[in-house]
Steps between C-alpha positions, in 0.01 A plus 500: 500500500557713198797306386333496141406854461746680248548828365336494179282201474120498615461267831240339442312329767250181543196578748463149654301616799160404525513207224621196761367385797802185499853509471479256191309748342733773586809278402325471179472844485865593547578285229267624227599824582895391509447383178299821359858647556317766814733671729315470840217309637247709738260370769262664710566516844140523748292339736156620486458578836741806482405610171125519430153537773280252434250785364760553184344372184698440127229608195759453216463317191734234583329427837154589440351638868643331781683539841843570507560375816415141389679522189782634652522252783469200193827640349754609802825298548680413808858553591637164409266513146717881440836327601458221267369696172752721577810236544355318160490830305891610607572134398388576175678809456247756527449778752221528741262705735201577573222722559453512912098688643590544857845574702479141637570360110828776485566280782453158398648588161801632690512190653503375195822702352286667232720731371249755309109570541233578299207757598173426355246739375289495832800603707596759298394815702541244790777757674557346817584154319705626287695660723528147671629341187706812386629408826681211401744636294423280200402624142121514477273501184188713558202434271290802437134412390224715689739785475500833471851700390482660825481189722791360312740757590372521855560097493814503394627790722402243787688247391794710416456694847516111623770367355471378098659786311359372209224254435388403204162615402227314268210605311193266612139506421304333784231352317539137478462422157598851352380637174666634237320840501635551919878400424599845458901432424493832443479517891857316571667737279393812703632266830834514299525823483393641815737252688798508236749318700236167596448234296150476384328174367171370457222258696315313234167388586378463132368184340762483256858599505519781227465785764839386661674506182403797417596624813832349475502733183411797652794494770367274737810357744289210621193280452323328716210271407296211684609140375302176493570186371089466371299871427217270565642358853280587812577823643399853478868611344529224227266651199738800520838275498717473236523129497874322373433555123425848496743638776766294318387731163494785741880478649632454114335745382623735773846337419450575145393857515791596709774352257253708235545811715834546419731812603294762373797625280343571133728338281586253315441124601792292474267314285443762236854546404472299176159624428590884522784439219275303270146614565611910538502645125779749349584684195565248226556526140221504228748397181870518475693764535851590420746702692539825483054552412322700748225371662147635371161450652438175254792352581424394846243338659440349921512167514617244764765405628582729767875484540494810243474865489202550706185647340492798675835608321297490147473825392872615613656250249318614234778635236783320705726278275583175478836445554525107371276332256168332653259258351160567568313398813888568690398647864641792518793551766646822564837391406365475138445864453731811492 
């Protein structure tokens, strides 16, 4: 369901997954995010028996140390909990997929008629799933945190071998919150240019969202960052949320910067027009002068407007006459002298 990705605009993405246990929390959800102005909604697909042991433990800042299993098993959503949030958010007008941890959730999002899928961080070098999801056929957005250059490109040779030509790649950090000083933007832009023909984007996991408009600014194709309607809510995910005000300041901003882009063409602006004629300066007059009188150093000066002789032209009408009479401060034209 990429119906709202176009060329040329950042798709930007709301992470609901992991911030609603209810569907009147998720429908709440949808709608903040709907009115944000988002392109896509995103949920987590897992049940915890497939994707973590019990022995698995988080030690992160947002969870403190605790057992994934249990936290995991708190947050999964059944099939009729996926078909709902996913029927409300189409309603609404936005796209949206998810992020499936085992075969059996390409299944039940199948089921489902997701139309595109997200890989998270953790399955990244996960090569037998991806070849399951590459599998599909549908377009697939493959976050990179953890990474290595070298395990990207043999990633996304599997999924290519598999069958997505060309999935979308983003620059994550998988530190939940993530610090300034371990962004490293710098990192996305070297994803751009080893895979030239991909579009490359960015997985925000930072307290604030400055880092995704700045990414936005440095090329990035799409954003993708978690969405609450409370940063205080329960949850692990929430304190790293953008909650309704700021993703709202986040998609106009993005909105903003690319009508400030521009074509790239140095020239100029439609808007400058007027000011280049009155605020450019040209050779004008210092007294009157009759025709006939060639023009000494003294009797010229650069001044604005700049509809006249331009002041590079100074020096070579130096000793030029007049060929009408001028009073001073005339703007020289070129049509005044012989």
């Amino acid at each position: 369901m990429f119906q709202n990705f176009r060329h040329g605009r950042c798709y930007v993405i709301a992470e609901i997954g992991g911030n609603f246990t209810t569907l009147e929390q998720a429908v709440r959800l949808v709608d903040e995010a709907a009115a944000c102005g988002v392109d896509a909604v995103k949920l987590q697909t897992y049940r915890a028996e497939t994707l973590s042991s019990r022995l698995a433990m988080f030690d992160m800042e947002n969870t403190g140390r605790t057992s994934q299993f249990d936290l995991f098993r708190k947050y999964e959503l059944d099939g009729g909990m996926h078909r709902a949030v996913f029927e409300y958010a189409q309603s609404r007008g936005l796209d949206w997929f998810s992020s499936p941890s085992h075969q059996t959730d390409v299944d039940l999002l199948e089921a489902c008629g997701v139309g595109a899928y997200k890989i998270g961080s953790d399955d990244a070098v996960n090569l037998p799933f991806l070849h399951y999801v590459a599998a599909t056929r549908k377009p697939i957005i493959l976050s990179t945190g953890m990474c290595t250059l070298d395990e990207v490109k043999e990633s996304v040779a599997v999924l290519r071998h598999a069958g997505c030509a060309k999935p979308m790649l983003l620059h994550a950090i998988t530190s939940y919150p993530t610090h300034a000083e371990h962004v490293n933007l710098a990192a996305m832009q070297s994803l751009m240019a080893e895979f030239p023909d991909l579009d490359v984007g960015y997985s925000d996991h930072t307290l604030t969202p400055v880092a995704s408009l700045c990414a936005v600014a440095m090329g990035a194709r799409i954003i993708e960052r978690h969405f609450t309607w409370d940063k205080n809510a329960d949850g692990p995910d929430h304190m790293l949320s953008s909650d309704p005000t700021e993703m709202k300041w986040l998609v106009d901003a993005i909105r903003s910067f690319e009508v400030m882009r521009g074509t790239g063409v140095k020239e100029p602006a439609a808007s400058e027009l007027t000011t280049r004629r009155n605020n450019r300066k040209s050779v004008v007059l210092q007294h009157d002068m009759e025709a006939g009188q060639a023009i000494g150093l003294d009797d010229i000066a650069i001044k604005r407007p700049g509809y006249g002789v331009a002041p590079k032209f100074f020096e070579q009408i130096i000793g030029r006459r007049l060929v009408r009479d001028l009073p001073e401060g005339s703007v020289l034209l070129w049509e005044d002298l012989a």
